[in-house]
N, C-alpha and C positions, 0 to 999 in steps of 0.2 A: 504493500500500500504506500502509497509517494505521501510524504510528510505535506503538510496545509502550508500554508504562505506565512501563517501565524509563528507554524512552530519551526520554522526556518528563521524567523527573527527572535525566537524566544532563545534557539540555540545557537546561535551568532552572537548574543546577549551574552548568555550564560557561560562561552567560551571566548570572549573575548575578541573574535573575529570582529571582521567591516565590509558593509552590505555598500553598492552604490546603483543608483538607478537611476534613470535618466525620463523626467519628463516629457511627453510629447502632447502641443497645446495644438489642434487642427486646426483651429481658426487662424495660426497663424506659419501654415508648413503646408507646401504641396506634397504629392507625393515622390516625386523626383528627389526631391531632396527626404525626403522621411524614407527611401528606398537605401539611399546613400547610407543617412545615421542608422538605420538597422544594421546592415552590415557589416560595421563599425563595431555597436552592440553585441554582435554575436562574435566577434574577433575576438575581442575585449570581455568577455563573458562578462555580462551586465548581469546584475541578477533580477532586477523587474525592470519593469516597464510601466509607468505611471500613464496614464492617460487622463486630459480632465482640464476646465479652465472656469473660470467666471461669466464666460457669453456662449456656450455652446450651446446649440441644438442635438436635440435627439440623433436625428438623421447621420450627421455628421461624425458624431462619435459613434457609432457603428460602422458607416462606412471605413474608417480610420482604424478600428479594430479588427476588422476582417483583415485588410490589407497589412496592419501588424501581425497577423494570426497564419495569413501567407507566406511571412515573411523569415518568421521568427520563429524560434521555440521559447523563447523568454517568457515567462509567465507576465500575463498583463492585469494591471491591477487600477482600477477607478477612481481617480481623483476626484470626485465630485464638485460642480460648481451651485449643484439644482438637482432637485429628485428626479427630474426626468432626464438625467444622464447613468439612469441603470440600466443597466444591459447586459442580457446573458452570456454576450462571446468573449465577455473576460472571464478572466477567474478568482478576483478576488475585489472587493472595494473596501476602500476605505470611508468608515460608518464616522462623518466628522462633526466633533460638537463645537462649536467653537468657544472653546473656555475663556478666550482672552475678554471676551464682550457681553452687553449684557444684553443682545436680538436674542429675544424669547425662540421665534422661529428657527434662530439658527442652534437653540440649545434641545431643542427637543419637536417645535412645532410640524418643521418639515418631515424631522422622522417620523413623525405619526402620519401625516398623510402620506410618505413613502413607503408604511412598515409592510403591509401588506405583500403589493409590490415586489418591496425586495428579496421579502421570504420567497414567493414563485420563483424568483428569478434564477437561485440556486448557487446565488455566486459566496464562496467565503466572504462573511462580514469581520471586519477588523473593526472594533471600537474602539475610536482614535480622540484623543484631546488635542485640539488645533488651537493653536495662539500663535497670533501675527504679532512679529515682534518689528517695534522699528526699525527701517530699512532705511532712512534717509528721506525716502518720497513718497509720498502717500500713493498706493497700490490697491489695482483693479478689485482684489481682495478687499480692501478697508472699505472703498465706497460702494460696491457694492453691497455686502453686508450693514452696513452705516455704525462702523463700531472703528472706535482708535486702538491702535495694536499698541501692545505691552511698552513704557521705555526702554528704549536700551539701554539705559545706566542703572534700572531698577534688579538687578539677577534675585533679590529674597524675594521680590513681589512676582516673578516669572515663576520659581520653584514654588512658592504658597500655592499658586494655580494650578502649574504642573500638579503638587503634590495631593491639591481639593481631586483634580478629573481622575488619579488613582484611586483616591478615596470612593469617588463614583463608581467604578467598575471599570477603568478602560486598560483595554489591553497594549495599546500604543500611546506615544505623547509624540505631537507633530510642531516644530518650533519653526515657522517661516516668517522670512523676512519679506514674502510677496517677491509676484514675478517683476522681474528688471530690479529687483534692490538695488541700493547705491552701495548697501553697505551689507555684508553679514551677519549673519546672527552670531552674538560676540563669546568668545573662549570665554569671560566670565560669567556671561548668561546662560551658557553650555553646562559648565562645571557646577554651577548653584544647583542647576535642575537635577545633574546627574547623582547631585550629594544626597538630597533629600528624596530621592524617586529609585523602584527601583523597575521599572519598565524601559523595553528597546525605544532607544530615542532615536526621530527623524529629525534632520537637517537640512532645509532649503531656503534659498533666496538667495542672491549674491553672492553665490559659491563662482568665483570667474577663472582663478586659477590652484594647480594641484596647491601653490600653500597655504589657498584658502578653506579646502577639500584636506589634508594632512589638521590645522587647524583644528578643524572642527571632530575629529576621530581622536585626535590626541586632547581634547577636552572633553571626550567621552561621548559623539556620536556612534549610534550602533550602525547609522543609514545614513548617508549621504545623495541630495536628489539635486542633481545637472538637471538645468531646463534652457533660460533663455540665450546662456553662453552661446547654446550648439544650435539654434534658431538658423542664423543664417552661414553658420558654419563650424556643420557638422565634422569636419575633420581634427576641428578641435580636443574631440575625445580623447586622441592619440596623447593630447599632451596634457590632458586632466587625469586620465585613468591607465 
């Protein structure tokens, strides 16, 4: 029986290992070039595949998974922007609360009118605690949701949070700085989290180069997620990963 998505982060976790995966946002990638970063991907043995954005249509992100699903053997996993970015030709989503804010909707409201839904759909659910951490500029993330992401000079007020959505039940903790940050999410915002939590932690936004990616692993990322670096130039990978 092949191990869950879950518990390939719980044992990457638990052995001290480093997970990296590479976002892929459709609204803003043909496929010519998403043909290219697969490739890349599978050289480079990625271990997921995120898929997922703030403006996507249903339509879209299926299309985009089939042709990952073509492409690829990387397990593909749902980055959610909206309930209606569930779909059964991934394999796994990420079930995201957003703990940084105080959107009702975004703490439970959607999942209820998504719950149903999801269950049909069959995909492993990951219960993830999400907080946008400052980035420099405010991100498709923040205004969408209508919530301000974490300071980034506050790391005990990021780890309280982090440590409340463990206290909740979650089996991941998601720390982004939003797509195109200016800045990453900071070694000391990392290490507060990593002290007081004892769940696999992801790390995205402004990861641009490996000393940003080294960074954040050596301050206790268990996941590190490449997204808008490889946008228009995928071959970047080579010198991130």
């Amino acid at each position: 029986m092949n191990k869950g998505i879950l518990d390939i982060m719980l044992t990457a976790f638990n052995t001290n290992n480093k997970l990296v995966s590479v976002l892929i946002d459709p609204d803003n990638r043909n496929f010519g070039q998403l043909g290219k970063l697969l490739s890349l991907c599978n050289q480079k043995a990625i271990d997921f595949l995120l898929v997922g954005g703030s403006l996507l249509s249903e339509g879209k992100i299926e299309e985009t998974i089939l042709f990952i699903k073509e492409k690829s053997k990387i397990p593909v996993i749902i980055f959610p922007g909206t309930g209606q970015q569930i779909n059964n030709n991934a394999d796994a989503i990420l079930l995201l609360s957003l703990v940084s804010g105080r959107n009702a909707d975004l703490l439970i409201g959607k999942h209820v009118e998504s719950a149903f839904r999801l269950k049909a759909s069959g995909l492993e659910i990951l219960p993830t605690g999400y907080m946008l951490i400052d980035g420099g500029r405010q991100t498709t993330a923040s205004y969408i949701s209508f919530t301000p992401p974490l300071p980034a000079d506050k790391p005990m007020l990021a780890a309280a949070t982090a440590l409340a959505a463990e206290q909740l039940g979650m089996k991941l903790l998601y720390l982004d700085g939003g797509s195109g940050a200016a800045n990453q999410v900071s070694a000391e915002i990392i290490k507060s989290v990593r002290l007081h939590t004892t769940l696999p932690l992801i790390i995205g936004g402004g990861l641009k180069t490996q000393e940003d990616i080294n960074r954040a692993f050596e301050s206790g990322a268990t996941m590190v997620v490449i997204g808008t670096a490889l946008e228009n130039n995928p071959e970047l990978l080579n010198e991130l990963v």
